[in-house]
N, C-alpha and C positions, 0 to 999 in steps of 0.2 A: 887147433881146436879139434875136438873129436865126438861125436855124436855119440854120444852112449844111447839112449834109447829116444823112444816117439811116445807120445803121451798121447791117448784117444777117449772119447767120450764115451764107451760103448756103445755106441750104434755104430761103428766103421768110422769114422769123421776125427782129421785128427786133432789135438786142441793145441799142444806144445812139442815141443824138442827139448830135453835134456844132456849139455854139452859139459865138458871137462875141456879144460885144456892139458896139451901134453906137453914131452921133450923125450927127445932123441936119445938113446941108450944103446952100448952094444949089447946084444945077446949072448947066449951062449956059444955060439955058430960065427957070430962075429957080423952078424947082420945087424942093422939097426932096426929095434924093437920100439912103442911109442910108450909112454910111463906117462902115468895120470899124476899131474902134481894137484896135490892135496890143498884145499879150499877152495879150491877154481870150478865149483861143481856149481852148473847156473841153469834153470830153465826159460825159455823163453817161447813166448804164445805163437802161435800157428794158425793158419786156417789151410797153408796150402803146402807143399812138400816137394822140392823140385832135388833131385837125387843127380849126381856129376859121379861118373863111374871112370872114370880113366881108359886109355887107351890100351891098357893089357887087357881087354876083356871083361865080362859082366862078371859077376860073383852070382854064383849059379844059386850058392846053397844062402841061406839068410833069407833076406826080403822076398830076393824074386820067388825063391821055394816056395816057401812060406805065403803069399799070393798066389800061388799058381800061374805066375807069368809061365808062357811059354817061348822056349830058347830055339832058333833053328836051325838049319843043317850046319851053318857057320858056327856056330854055338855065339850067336849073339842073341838079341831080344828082337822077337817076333812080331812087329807091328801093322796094321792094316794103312791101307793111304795115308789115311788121316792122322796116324801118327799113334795110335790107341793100341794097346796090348790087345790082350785076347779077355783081360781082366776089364771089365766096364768104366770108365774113368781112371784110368792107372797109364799114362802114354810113357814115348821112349823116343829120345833121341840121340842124334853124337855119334858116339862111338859106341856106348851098349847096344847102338841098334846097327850102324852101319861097318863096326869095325872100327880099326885104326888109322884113320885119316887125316886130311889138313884140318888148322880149327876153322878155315871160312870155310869148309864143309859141316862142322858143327855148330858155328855162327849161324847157315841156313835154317837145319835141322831144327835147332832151338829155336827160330822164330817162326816156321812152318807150326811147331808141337803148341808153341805159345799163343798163334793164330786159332789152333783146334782147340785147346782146352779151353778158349776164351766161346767159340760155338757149342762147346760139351757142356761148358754152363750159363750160359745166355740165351743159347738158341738161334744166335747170331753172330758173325763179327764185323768189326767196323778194320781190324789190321790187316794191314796188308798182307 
């Protein structure tokens, strides 16, 4: 399945995701390419958006551009203690923020980020 875009309310807030599923194709290069099969094109409601970046590194230009996150000397994602970009409600964990690591290092990370976004909107938390 592949993400094609994010559906928002205009005010910033997002409401859905709009996904396609693919399959695997070689390219011209001989790389495998992703091909949208045809009718598989589905939205589904949202209220919160949690993004899984791989361990090769963030994708600079898209989202994070586009936001204004900021990337640092590592060229990964720039986060404060608490886990929060430089973007107000927009956090980072894993491997876009720490690099390419073990996953019980991203195991942490994601419930460290999960801990904060749950105080970024409560005002509080109750998780460990």
């Amino acid at each position: 399945m592949m993400t094609k875009h994010f559906i928002g309310n205009g005010e910033g807030y997002v409401t859905g995701i709009r996904t396609v599923q693919i399959k695997w194709d070689s390219g011209d290069n001989g790389r495998a390419v992703p091909k949208e099969v045809p009718g598989t094109e589905r939205t589904w409601p949202a209220q919160l958006v949690l993004l899984a970046m791989g361990f090769l590194g963030p994708e600079k230009e898209g989202l994070l551009a586009h936001l204004g996150v900021q990337i640092n000397d590592r060229g990964n994602v720039a986060v404060a203690k608490n886990k929060m970009t430089n973007v107000p409600g927009v956090f980072a964990a894993g491997d876009v923020e720490r690099g390419q690591s073990l996953v019980v290092w991203a195991i942490k990370d994601g419930r460290r980020a999960a801990r904060e976004v749950d105080r970024y909107l409560m005002g509080e938390t109750l998780l460990p």
